[in-house]
C-alpha positions as CSV (number, residue, x, y, z in Angstrom):
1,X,73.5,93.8,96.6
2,X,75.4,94.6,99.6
3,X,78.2,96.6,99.6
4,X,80.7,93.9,101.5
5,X,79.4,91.7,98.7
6,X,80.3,93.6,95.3
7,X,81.9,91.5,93.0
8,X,81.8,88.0,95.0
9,X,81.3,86.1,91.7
10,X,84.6,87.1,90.6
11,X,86.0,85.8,93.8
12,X,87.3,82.3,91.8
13,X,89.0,84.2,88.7
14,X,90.7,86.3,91.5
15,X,91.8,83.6,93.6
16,X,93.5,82.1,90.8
17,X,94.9,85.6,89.6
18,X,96.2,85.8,93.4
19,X,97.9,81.9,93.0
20,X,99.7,83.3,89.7
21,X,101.1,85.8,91.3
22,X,102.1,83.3,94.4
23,X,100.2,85.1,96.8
24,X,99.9,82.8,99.5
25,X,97.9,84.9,102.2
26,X,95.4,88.3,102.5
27,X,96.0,91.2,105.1
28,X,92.4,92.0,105.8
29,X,92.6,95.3,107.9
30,X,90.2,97.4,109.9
31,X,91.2,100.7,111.8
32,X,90.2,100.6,115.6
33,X,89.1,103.8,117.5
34,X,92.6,104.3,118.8
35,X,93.8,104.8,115.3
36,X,95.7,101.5,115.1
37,X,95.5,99.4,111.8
38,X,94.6,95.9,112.8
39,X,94.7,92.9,110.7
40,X,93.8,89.4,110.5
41,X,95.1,87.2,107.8
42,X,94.0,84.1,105.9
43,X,95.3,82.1,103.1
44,X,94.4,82.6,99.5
45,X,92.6,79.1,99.4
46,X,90.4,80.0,101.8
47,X,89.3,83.7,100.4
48,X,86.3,82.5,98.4
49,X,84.6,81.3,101.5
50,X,85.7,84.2,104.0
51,X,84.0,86.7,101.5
52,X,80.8,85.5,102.1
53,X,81.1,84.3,105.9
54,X,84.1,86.2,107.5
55,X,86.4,85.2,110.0
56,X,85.8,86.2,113.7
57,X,86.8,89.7,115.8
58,X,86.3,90.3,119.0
59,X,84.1,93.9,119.4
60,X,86.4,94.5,122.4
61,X,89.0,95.7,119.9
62,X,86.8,99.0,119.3
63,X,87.8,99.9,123.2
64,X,91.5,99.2,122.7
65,X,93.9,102.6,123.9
66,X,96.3,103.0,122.2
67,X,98.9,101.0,124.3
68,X,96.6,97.9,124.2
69,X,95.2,98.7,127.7
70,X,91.3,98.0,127.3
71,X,88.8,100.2,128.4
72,X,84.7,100.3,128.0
73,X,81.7,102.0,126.8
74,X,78.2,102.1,127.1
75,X,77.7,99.3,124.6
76,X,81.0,97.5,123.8
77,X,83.4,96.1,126.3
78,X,84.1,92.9,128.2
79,X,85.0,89.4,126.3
80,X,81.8,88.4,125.4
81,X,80.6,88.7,121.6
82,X,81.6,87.6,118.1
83,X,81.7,89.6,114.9
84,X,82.8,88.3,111.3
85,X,85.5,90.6,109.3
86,X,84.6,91.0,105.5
87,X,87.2,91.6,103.0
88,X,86.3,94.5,100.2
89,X,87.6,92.3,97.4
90,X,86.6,95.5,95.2
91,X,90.2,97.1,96.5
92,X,92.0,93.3,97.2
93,X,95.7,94.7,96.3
94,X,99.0,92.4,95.5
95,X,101.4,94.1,98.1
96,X,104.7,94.9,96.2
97,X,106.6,95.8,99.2
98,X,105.4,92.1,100.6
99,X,106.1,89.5,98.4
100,X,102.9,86.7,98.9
101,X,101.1,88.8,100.3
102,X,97.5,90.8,99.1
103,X,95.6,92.8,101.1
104,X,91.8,94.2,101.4
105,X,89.9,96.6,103.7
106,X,87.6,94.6,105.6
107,X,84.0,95.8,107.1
108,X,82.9,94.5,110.8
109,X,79.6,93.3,110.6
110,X,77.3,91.0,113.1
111,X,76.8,87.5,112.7
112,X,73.5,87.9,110.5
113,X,76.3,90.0,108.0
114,X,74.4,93.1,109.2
115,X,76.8,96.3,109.7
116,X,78.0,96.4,113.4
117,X,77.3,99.5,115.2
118,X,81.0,100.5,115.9
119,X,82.2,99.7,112.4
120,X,84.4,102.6,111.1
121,X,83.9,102.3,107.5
122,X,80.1,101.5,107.4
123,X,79.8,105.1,109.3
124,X,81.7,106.3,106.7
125,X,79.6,104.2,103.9
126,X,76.8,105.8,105.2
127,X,77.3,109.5,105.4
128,X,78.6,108.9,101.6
129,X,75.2,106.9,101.2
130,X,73.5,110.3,102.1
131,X,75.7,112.9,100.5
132,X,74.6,111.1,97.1
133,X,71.0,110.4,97.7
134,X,71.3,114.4,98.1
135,X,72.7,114.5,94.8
136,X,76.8,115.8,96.0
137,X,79.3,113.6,94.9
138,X,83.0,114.2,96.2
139,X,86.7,113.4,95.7
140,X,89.2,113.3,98.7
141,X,92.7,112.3,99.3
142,X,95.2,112.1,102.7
143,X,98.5,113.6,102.5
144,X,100.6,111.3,104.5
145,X,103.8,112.8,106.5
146,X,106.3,110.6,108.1
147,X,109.8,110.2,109.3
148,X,112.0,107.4,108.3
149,X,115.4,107.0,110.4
150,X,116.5,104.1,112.8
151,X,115.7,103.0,116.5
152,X,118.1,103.5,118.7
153,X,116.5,102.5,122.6
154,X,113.4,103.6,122.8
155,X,114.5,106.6,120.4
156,X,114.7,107.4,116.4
157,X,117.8,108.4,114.6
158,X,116.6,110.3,111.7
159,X,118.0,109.0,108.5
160,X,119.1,112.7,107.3
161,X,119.8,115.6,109.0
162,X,118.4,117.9,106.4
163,X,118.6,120.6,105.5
164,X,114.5,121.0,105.0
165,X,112.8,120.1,102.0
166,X,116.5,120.2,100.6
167,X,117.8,117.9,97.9
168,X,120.5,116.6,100.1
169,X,118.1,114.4,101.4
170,X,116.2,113.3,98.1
171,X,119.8,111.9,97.7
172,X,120.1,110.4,101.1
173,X,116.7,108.5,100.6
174,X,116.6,108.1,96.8
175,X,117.0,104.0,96.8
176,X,113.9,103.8,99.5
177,X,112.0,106.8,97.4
178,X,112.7,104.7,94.1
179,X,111.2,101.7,95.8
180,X,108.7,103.4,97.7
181,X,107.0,104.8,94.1
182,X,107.4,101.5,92.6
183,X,105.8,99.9,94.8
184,X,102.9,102.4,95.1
185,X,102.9,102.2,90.8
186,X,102.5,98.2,91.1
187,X,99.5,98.8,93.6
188,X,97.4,100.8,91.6
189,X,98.4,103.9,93.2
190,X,98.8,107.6,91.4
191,X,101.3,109.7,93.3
192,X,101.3,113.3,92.8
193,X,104.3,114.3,94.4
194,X,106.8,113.1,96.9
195,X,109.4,115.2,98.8
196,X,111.5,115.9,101.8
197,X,109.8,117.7,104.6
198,X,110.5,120.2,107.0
199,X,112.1,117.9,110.1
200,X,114.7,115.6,110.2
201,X,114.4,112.4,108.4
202,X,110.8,113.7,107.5
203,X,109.3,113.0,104.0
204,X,105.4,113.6,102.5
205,X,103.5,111.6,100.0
206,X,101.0,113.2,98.3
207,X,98.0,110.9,96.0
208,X,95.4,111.3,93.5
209,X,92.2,111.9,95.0
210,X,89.8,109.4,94.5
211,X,85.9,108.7,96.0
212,X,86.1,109.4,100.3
213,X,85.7,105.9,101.2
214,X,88.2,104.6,98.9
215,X,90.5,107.7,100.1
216,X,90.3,105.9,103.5
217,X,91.7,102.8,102.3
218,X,93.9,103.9,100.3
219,X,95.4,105.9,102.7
220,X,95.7,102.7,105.2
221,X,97.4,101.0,102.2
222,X,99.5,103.8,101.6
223,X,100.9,103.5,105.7
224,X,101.5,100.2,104.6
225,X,103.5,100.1,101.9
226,X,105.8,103.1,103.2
227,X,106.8,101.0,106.4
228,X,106.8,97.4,104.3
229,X,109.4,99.4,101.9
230,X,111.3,101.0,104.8
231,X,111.5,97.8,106.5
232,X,113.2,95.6,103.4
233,X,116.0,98.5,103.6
234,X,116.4,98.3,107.1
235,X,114.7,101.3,108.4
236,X,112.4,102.3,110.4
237,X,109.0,104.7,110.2
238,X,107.0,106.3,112.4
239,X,103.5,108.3,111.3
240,X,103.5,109.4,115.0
241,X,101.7,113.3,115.6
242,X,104.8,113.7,117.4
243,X,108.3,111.8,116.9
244,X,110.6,114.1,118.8
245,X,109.4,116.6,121.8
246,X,109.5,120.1,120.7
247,X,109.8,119.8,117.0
248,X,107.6,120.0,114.0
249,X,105.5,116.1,113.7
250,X,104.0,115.1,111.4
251,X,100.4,115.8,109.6
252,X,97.9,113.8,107.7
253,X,96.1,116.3,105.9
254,X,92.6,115.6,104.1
255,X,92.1,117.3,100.5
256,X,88.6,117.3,99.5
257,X,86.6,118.9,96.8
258,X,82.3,118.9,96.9
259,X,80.7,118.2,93.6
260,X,77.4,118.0,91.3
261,X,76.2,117.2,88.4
262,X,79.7,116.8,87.2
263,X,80.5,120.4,88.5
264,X,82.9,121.2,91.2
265,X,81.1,123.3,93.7
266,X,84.2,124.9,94.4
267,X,84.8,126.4,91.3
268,X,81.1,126.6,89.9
269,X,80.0,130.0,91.4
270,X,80.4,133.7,92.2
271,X,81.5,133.1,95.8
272,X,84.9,133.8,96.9
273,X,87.7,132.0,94.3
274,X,84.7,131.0,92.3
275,X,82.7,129.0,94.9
276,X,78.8,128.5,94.4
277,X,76.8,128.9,97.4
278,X,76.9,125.4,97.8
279,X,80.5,124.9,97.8
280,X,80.8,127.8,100.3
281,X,78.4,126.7,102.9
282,X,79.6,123.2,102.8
283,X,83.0,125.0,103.4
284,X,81.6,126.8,106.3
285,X,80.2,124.1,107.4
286,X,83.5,122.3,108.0
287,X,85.0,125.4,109.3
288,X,82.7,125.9,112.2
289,X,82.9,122.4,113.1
290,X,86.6,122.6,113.4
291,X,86.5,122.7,117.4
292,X,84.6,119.1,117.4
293,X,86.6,118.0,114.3
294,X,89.8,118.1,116.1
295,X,88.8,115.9,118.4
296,X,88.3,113.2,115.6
297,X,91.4,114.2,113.0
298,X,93.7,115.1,115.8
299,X,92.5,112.9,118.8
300,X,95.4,111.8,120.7
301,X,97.5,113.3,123.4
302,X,100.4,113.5,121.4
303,X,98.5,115.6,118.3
304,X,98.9,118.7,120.8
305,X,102.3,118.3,120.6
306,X,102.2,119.2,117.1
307,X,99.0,121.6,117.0
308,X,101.1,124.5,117.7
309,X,100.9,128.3,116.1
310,X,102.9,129.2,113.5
311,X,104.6,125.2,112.9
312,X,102.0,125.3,109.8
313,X,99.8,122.9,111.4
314,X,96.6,124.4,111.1
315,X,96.3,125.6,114.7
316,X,93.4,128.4,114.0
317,X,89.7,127.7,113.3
318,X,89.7,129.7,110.1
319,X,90.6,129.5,106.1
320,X,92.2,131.5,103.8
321,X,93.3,131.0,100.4
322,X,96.7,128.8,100.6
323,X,97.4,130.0,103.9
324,X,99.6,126.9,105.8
325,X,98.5,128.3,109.2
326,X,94.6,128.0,108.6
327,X,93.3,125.1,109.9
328,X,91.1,125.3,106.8
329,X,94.1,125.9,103.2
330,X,91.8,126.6,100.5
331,X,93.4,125.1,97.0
332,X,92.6,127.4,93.7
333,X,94.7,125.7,91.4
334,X,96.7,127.1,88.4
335,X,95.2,129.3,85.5
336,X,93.5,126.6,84.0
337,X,92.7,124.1,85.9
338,X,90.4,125.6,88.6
339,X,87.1,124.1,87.3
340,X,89.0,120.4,87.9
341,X,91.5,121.0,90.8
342,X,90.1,123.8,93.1
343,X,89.6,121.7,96.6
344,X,90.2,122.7,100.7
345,X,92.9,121.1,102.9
346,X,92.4,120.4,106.6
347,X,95.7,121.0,107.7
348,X,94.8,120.3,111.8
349,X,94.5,116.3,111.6
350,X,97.1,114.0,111.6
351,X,97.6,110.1,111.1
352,X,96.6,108.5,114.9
353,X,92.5,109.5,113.2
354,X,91.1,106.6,112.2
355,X,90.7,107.8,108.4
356,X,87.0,106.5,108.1
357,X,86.1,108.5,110.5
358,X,87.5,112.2,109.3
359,X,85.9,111.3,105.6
360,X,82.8,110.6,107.7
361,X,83.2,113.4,110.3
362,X,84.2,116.1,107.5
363,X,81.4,115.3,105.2
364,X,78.9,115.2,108.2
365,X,79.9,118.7,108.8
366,X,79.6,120.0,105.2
367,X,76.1,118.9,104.9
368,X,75.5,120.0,108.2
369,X,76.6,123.6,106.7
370,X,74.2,122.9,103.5
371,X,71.1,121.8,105.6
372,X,71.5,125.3,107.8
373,X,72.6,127.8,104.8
374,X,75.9,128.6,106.9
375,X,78.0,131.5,105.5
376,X,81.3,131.3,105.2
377,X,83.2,133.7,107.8
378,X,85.8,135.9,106.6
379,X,88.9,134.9,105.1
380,X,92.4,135.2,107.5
381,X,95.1,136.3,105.7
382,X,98.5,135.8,107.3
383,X,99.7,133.6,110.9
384,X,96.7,134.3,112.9
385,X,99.4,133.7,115.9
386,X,100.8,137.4,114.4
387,X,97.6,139.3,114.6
388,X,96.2,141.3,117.3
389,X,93.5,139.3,120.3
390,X,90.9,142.4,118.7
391,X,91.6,141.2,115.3
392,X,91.1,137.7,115.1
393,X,88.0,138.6,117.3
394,X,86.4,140.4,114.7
395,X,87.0,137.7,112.3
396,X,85.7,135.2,115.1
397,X,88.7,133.8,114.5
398,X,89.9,131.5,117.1
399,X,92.6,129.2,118.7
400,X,92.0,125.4,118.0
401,X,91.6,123.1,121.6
402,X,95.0,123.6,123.4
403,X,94.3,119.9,124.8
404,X,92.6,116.2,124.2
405,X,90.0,116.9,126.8
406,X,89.3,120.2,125.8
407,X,88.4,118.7,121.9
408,X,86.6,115.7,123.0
409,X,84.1,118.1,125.1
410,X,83.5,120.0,121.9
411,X,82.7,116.8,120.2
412,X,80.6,115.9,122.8
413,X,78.3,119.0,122.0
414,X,78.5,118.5,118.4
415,X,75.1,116.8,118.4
416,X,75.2,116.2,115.0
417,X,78.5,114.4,114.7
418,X,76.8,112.1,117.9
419,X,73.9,111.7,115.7
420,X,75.7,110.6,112.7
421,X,78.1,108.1,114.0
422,X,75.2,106.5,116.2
423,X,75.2,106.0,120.1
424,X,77.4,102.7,119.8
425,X,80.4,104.3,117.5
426,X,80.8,107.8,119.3
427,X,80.7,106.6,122.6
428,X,83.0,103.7,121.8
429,X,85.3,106.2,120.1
430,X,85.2,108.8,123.3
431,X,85.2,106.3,126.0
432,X,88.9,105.1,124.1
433,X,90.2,108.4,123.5
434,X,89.5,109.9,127.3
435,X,91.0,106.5,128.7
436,X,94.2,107.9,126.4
437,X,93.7,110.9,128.3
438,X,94.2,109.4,131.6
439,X,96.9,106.8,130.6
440,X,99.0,110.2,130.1
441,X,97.7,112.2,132.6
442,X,101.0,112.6,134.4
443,X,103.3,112.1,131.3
444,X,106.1,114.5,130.2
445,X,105.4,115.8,126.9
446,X,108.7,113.6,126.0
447,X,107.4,110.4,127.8
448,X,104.3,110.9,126.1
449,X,106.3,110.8,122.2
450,X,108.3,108.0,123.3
451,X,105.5,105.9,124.4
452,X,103.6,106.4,120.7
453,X,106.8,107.0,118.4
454,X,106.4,103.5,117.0
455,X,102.9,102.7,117.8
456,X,101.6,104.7,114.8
């Protein structure tokens, strides 16, 4: 059966759930290349029919920037072309913060319901297709940062003034946190912790990590339901890399943990913290694909705003045990616990990544480390913005791209990463982000935040 089909003969006995909880209409959502969530909508009545036929999409979307300008590619552009959006009815979710409304995560396939070459999730379906056929099962979850205030022009007025991570602001937002945790409760969604952040009006979510693709939808859902809370309190939120010029933005950092035969491979060995061989060279693996993996987790011009030393955004190609200023934070867990909770944290990436493609970039890169027995460098210990230029040297330790262009042209030689997306997606995917480049060629850094503050 295919995957966009799972569980379409349940499709009447959920229809009728969906009409006894008045849901009149479903959000089916995709995430283009510029990192925007997308949606089309149709009424509940008409669900049974679109799960098996879809409604229509233009591929142009896949070469929208991020301002709605549209650009091209080698093989999508121009007005021409149809493709039919599929609702996943296996993660269909009542929206609590949307009263009448569900939604779904939606695959883009071709009108013979064959996956289309630029469709996010299917890349992401497939590298998870391989990753089991090899016998590695995972567990992932996104860490979502944002700041909540109100606009004011073009600007944001941060609804607390701090002080950070300080219970003076729990108080501040406690009604919209209340809410915000119902809501994610109703949906089916286990949060692990919640709490104010280091900027102004800046909060973090944290959830229970669940298989990579679904960690991809959940973490579009989880966008979702922060803003549709925010909204029915009369505030405003912005997931933006950067919100205000010069100050710490905000992250979307990917947990993830590498398993087998019911064994985490990062606690299953006698590598460093308890890693197996395996565990460590899908590590390494990750960690020398960092320079190309920035350009997919961090890929606008505004995440160099925020990828700066010594903010605790990860601006280093390296890891070290629970050190915030690796790009790479590798997660032990209490006394205890280790076999179950010992995971890594890319702490670089931030929410304008389309989230199918980090879960399918990141595992593409661990089993590229597998497939050539890469070793895990040395661990850093400490801000590697501290240490001496001859020190981080001999730990080939270095500094993350400084720019957009300078990332992308790392992904372009990252001839795996080419290879696993397919022709179509990657150069799709870099023909939108270098059009981003030249939109804001001449932009300020501060004209640069306020034309994406609200777009993500």
């Amino acid at each position: 059966m295919d995957p966009w089909t799972r569980g379409t003969e349940e499709v009447p006995q959920l229809v009728e759930s969906l009409r006894h909880r008045e849901v009149i209409a479903v959000a089916m959502t995709v995430v283009d290349n510029a990192g925007i969530t997308l949606v089309k909508t149709v009424p509940v009545d008409r669900l049974e029919k679109v799960v098996t036929s879809g409604v229509g999409l233009s591929p142009v979307f896949d070469v929208f920037l991020v301002n709605d300008d549209i650009t091209t590619s080698s093989e999508v552009g121009g007005p021409d072309g149809d493709l039919r959006l599929i609702p996943d009815t296996t993660m269909l979710t009542p929206l609590s913060a949307q009263p009448g409304w569900a939604w779904a995560p939606a695959d883009k396939l071709t009108q013979d319901l064959e996956p289309f070459k630029t469709c996010q999730r299917s890349f992401a379906r497939r590298i998870i297709d391989q990753a089991t056929n090899a016998g590695f099962g995972f567990r992932m979850s996104f860490e979502t940062e944002w700041v909540l205030g109100r606009k004011e022009g073009d600007g944001i007025i941060p609804v607390a003034e701090g002080p950070a991570y300080g219970m003076n602001v729990l108080i501040v937002v406690s009604d919209y946190a209340r809410d915000l945790l119902a809501a994610l409760r109703e949906q089916g969604i286990e949060v692990e912790q919640f709490h104010p952040e280091y900027a102004l009006g800046q909060l973090e979510l944290s959830v229970a990590p669940t298989g990579p693709l679904e960690a991809a939808d959940v973490s579009v859902l989880v966008r979702q339901t922060i803003r549709g809370v925010a909204m029915r309190h009369g505030l405003e939120v912005s997931f933006a890399p950067s919100v205000v010029a010069g100050l710490v933005g905000n992250g979307c950092h990917l947990h993830f943990s590498i398993w087998r035969d019911g064994t985490n491979e990062f606690a299953a060995g006698n590598g460093p913290y308890g890693m197996s061989d395996t565990g460590q060279a899908f590590l390494a693996g990750v960690v020398d694909a960092l320079p190309a993996l920035t350009g997919i987790g961090s890929p606008s011009v505004s995440s160099y705003l925020r990828l700066v030393p010594s903010h605790w955004a990860g601006a280093y190609a390296c890891w070290g045990r629970e050190n915030r200023e690796a790009a790479v934070r590798f997660v032990t867990g209490t006394k205890g616990t280790v076999s179950n909770a010992a995971n890594a944290e890319v702490k670089s990436f931030d929410a304008s990544a389309n989230p199918y493609l980090v879960v399918g970039s990141v595992l593409a890169a661990g089993l590229d480390g597998i497939e050539r027995e890469l070793q895990l460098p040395p661990e850093v210990h400490g801000d590697p913005a501290l240490k001496e230029e001859q020190d981080l040297e001999s730990l080939g330790v270095k500094r993350l791209p400084l720019r957009l262009e300078e990332a992308l042209d790392h992904l372009e030689r990252a001839d795996f990463l080419r290879e696993a997306m397919g022709k179509a997606l990657f150069d799709a995917f870099m023909a939108t982000r270098r059009g981003e480049i030249e939109l804001y060629a001449m932009a300020k850094p501060e004209d640069v935040v306020a034309a994406t503050r609200w777009r993500y």
